[in-house]
LUMVO-152630 format. One record per residue: residue in three letters; x, y, z of N, C-alpha, C in turn; residue number from 1. Coordinates in steps of 0.1 Angstrom, whole numbers, plus 2048, in hexadecimal, padded with zeros to 3 digits. Layout:
- ALA	X	Y	Z	X	Y	Z	X	Y	Z	NUM
...
! end
This chain:
- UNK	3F0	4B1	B90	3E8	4A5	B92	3E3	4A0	B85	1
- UNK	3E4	493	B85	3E2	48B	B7A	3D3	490	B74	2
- UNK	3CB	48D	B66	3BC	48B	B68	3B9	482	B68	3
- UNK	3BC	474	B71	3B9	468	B7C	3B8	46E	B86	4
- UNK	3BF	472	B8C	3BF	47A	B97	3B5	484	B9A	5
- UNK	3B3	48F	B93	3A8	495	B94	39C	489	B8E	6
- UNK	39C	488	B8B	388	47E	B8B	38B	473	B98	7
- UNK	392	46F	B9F	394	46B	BAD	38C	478	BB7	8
- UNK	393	480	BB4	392	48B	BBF	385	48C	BBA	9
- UNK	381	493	BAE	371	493	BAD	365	48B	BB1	10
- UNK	368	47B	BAD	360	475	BB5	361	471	BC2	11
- UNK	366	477	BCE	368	476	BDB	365	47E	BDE	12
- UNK	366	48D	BD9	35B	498	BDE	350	496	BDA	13
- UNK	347	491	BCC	33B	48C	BCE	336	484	BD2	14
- UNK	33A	475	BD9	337	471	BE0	338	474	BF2	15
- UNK	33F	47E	BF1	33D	480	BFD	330	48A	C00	16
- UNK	32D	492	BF5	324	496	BF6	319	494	BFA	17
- UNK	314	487	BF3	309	47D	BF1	307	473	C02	18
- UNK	311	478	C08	30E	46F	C15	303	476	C1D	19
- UNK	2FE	46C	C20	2E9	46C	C24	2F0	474	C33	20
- UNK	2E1	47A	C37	2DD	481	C42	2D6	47E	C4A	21
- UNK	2D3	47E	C51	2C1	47A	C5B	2B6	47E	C52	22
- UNK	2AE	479	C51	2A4	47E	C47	299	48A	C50	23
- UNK	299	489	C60	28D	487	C66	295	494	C6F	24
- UNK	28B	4A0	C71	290	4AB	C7A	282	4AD	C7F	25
- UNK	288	4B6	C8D	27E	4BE	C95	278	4C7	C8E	26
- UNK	269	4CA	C8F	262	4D6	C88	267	4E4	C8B	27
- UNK	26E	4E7	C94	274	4EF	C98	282	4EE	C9B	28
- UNK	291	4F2	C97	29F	4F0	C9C	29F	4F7	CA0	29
- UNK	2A6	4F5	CAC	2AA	4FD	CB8	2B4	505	CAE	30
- UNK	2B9	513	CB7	2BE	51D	CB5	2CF	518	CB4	31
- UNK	2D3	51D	CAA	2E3	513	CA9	2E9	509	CA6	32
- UNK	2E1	4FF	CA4	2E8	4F4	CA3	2D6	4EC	C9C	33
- UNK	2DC	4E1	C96	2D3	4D5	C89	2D4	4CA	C94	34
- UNK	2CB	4C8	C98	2C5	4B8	C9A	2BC	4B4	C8E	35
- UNK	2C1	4A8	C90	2B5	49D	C85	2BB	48E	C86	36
- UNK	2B0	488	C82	2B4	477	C86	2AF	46E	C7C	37
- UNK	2B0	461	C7E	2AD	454	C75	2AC	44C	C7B	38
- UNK	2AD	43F	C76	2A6	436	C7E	2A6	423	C72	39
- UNK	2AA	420	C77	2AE	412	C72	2A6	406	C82	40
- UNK	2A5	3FA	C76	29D	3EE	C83	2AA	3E4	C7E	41
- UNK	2AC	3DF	C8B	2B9	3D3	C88	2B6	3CB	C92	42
- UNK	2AB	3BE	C91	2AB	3B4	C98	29F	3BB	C9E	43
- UNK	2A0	3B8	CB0	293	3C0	CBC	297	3CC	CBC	44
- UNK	2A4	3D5	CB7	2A6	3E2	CBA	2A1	3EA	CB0	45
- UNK	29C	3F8	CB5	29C	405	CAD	2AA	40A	CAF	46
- UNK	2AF	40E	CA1	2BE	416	CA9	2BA	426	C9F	47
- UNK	2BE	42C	CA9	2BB	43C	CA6	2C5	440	CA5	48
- UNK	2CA	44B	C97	2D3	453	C93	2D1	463	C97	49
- UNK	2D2	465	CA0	2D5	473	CA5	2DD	47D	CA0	50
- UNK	2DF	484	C93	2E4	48F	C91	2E7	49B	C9A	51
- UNK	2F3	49F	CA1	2F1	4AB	CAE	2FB	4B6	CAF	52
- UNK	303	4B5	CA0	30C	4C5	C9A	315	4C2	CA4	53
- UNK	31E	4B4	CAA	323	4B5	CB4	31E	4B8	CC4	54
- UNK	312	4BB	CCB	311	4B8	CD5	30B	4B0	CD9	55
- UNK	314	4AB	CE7	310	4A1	CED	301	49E	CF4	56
- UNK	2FE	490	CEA	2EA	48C	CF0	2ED	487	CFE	57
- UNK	2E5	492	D06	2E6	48C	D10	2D9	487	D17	58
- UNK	2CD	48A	D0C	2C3	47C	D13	2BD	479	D05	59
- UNK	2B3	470	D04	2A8	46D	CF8	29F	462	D00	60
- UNK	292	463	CFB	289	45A	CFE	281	457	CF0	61
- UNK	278	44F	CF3	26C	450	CEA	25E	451	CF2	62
- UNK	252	457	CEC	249	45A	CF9	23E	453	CED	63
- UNK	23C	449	CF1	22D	440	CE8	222	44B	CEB	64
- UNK	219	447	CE2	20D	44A	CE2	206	449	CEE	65
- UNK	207	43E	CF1	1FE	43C	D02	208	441	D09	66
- UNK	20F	448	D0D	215	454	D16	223	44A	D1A	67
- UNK	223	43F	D16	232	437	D1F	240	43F	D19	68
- UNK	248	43E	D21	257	446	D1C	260	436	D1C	69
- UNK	264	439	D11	26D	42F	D0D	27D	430	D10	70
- UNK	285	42F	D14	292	42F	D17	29C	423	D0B	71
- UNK	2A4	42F	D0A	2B3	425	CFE	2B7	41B	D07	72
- UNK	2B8	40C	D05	2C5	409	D08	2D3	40C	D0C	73
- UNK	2D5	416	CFF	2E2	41E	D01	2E1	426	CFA	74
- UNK	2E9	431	CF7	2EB	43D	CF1	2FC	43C	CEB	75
- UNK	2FE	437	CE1	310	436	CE0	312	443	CD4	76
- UNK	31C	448	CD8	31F	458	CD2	32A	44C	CC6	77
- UNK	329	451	CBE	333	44E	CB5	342	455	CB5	78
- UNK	34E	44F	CAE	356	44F	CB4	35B	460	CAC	79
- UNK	362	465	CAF	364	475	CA6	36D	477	C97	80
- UNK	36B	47A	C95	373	47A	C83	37D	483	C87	81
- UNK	38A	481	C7E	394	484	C81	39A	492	C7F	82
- UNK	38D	49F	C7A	38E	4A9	C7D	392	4AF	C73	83
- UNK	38E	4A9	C68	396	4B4	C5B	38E	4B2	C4C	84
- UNK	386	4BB	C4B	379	4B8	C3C	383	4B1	C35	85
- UNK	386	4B7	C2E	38C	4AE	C24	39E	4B1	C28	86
- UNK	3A2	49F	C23	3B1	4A2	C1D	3B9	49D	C12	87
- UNK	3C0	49E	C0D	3C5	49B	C00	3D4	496	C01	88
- UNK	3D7	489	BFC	3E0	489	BFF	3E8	480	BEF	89
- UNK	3F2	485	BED	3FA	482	BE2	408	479	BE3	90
- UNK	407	470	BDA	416	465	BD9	41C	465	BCE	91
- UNK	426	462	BD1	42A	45F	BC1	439	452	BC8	92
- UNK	439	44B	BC0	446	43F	BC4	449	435	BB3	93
- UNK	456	435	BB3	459	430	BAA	464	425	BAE	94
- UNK	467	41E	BA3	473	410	BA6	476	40E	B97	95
- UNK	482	40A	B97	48D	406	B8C	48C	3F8	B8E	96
- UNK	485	3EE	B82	486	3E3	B82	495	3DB	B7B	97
- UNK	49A	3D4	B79	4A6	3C7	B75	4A6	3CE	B69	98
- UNK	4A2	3CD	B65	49E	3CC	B5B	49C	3DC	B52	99
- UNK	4A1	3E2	B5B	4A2	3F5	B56	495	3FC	B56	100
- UNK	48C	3F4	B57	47F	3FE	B55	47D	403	B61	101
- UNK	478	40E	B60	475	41A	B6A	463	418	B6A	102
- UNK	45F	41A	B7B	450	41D	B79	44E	423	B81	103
- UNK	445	42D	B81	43F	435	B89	42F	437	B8D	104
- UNK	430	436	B99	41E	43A	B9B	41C	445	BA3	105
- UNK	410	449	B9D	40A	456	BA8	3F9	452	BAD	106
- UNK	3F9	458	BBC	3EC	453	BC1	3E6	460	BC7	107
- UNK	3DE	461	BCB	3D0	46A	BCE	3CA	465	BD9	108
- UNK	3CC	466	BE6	3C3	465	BF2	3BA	472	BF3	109
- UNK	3AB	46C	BF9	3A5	479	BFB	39B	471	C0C	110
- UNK	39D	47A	C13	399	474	C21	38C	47C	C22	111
- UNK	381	47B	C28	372	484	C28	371	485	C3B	112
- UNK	37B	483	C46	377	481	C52	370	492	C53	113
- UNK	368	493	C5A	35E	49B	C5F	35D	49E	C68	114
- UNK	35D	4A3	C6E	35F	4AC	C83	366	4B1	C87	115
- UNK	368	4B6	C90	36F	4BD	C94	373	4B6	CA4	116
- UNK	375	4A9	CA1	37D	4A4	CAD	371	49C	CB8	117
- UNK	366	49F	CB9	358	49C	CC1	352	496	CB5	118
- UNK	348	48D	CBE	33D	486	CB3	335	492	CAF	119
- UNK	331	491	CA6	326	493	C9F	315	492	C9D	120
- UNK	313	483	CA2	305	47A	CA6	30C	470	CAE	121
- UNK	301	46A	CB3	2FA	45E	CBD	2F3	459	CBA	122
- UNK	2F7	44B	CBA	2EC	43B	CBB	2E3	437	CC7	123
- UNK	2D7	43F	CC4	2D0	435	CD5	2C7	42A	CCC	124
- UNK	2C7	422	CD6	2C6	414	CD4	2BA	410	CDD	125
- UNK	2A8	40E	CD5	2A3	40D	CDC	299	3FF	CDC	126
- UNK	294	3F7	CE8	291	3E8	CE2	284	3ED	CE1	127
- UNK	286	3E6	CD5	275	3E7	CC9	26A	3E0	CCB	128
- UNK	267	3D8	CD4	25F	3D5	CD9	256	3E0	CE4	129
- UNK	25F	3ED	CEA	25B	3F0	CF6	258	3FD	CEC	130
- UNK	260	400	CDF	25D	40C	CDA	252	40E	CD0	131
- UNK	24C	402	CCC	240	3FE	CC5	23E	404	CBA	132
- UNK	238	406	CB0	233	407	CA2	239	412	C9F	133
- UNK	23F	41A	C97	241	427	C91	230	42C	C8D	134
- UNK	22E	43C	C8D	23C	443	C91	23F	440	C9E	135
- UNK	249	449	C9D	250	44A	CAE	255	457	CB2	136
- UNK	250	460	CB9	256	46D	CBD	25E	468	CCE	137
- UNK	267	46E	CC3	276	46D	CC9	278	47E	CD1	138
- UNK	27C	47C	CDF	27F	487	CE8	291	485	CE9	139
- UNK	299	494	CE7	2A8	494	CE4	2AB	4A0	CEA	140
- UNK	2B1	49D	CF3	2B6	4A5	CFA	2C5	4A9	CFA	141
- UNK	2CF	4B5	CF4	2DD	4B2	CF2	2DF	4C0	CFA	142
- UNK	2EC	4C1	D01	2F3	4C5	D0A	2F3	4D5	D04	143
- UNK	2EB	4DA	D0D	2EC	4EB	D0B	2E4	4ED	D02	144
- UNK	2D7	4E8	CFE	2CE	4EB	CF4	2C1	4E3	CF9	145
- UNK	2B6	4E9	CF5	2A9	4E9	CF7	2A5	4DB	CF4	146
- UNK	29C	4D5	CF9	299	4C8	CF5	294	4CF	CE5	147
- UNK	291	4BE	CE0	284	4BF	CD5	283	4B2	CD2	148
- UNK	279	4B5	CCA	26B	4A9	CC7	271	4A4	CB8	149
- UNK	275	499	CB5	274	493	CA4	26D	483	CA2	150
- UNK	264	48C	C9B	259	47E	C99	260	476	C8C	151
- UNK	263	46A	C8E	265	45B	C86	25C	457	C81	152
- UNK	25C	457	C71	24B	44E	C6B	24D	445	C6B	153
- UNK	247	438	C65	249	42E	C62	24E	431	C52	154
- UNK	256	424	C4E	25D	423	C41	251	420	C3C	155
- UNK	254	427	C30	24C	426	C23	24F	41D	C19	156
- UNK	248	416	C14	24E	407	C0D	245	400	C08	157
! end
């Protein structure tokens, strides 16, 4: 491998590194498996990033202060990565121009898909008017694991 090539590879494993997480977890993880979530405002919606080690969310709410339970719009699972941490992949192709000169190039693919074939997290999508001020404790329920509680602050700014 060229050293183009390796400083390619290098900076694709550090940036892959550097890809963000949920910032926000239950005071307690269940046994097995990392939940944690985030939270972005886009227009009337809250949309919540659900972290779930691959299992499937199979409910979430938000429960306001004054006792109302809030329901997502929707819950959309993201779609699955193609099942292989990292790959590497190498070219080389050359061509004989008119003109006699020879050229050669070599290239460096590096792919970061992640999973193991299932999502990973879930988008619930909740209208921000009904979900009202942060914080917001968020109730998550994922298939074969204990509920739990992760409280949303308000962004700091």
């Amino acid at each position: 491998m060229t050293a183009a090539g390796c400083r390619v590879l290098l900076l694709a494993l550090v940036l892959g590194a550097c890809a963000s997480s949920p910032r926000f977890t239950p005071a307690q993880q269940p046994a097995g498996i990392r939940l944690a979530a985030d939270y972005s405002i886009a227009g009337n919606t809250l949309r919540v990033w659900i972290e779930s080690d691959g299992y499937r969310v199979e409910d979430v709410l938000i429960l306001r202060p004054d006792g109302a339970v809030v329901r997502p719009l929707a819950i959309e699972p993201t779609s699955p990565g193609p099942g292989s941490g990292l790959s590497i992949g190498l070219g080389v192709g050359g061509s004989i121009g008119s003109g006699g000169g020879v050229s050669v190039g070599t290239g460096v693919g590096v792919g970061s898909g992640i999973g193991g074939g299932r999502p990973s997290h879930a988008v619930a999508v909740f209208p921000l008017e009904q979900a009202g001020p942060a914080p917001w404790t968020l109730h998550v329920k994922v298939v074969g694991i204990q509920p739990v509680v992760i409280v949303l602050p308000p962004e700091r700014g």
